[in-house]
C-alpha positions, 0 to 999 in steps of 0.5 A, a space after each residue: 505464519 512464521 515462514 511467509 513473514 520471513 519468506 515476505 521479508 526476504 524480498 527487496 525493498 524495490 518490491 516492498 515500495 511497489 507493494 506498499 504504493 499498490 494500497 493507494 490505488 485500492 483505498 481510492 477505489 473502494 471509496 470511489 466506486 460508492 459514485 457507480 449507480 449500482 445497487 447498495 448490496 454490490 457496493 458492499 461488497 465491492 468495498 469490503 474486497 477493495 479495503 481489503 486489498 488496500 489493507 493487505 497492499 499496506 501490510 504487506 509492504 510493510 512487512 516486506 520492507 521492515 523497520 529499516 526499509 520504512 527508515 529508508 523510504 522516509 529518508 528517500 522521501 524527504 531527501 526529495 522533497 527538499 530538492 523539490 521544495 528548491 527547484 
């Protein structure tokens, strides 16, 4: 478990964003897909797999990016938001 952690925490932070934005798509997904008129069981199982790839996406990211690319991606964020909150 060790050696993916740190194989997953060697990748850049470009990687971790796209990862981490990934989990969006999923959590929209498994909740979007209950509208489908398919039978109840299917439904079950389509969200569990879909939460569950939410889940890992988010984990994932997370860990490719570390405390310091988190720090990073809200400083990214806010800085942007200023700028769009001025123009």
């Amino acid at each position: 478990m060790k050696k993916i952690k740190k194989w997953l925490q060697s990748l850049s932070f470009r990687t971790g964003v796209i990862v981490l934005a990934l989990c969006v798509p999923f959590y929209l997904l498994s909740f979007a897909q209950m509208l489908l008129p398919i039978s109840a069981e299917l439904k079950g199982v389509l969200w569990f797999v879909l939460f569950g790839l939410a889940k890992c996406c988010q984990y994932g990211g997370l860990t490719i990016l570390g405390v310091e690319g988190f720090r990073r991606l809200k400083a990214l964020l806010r800085r942007g938001k200023t700028v769009s909150d001025e123009g």
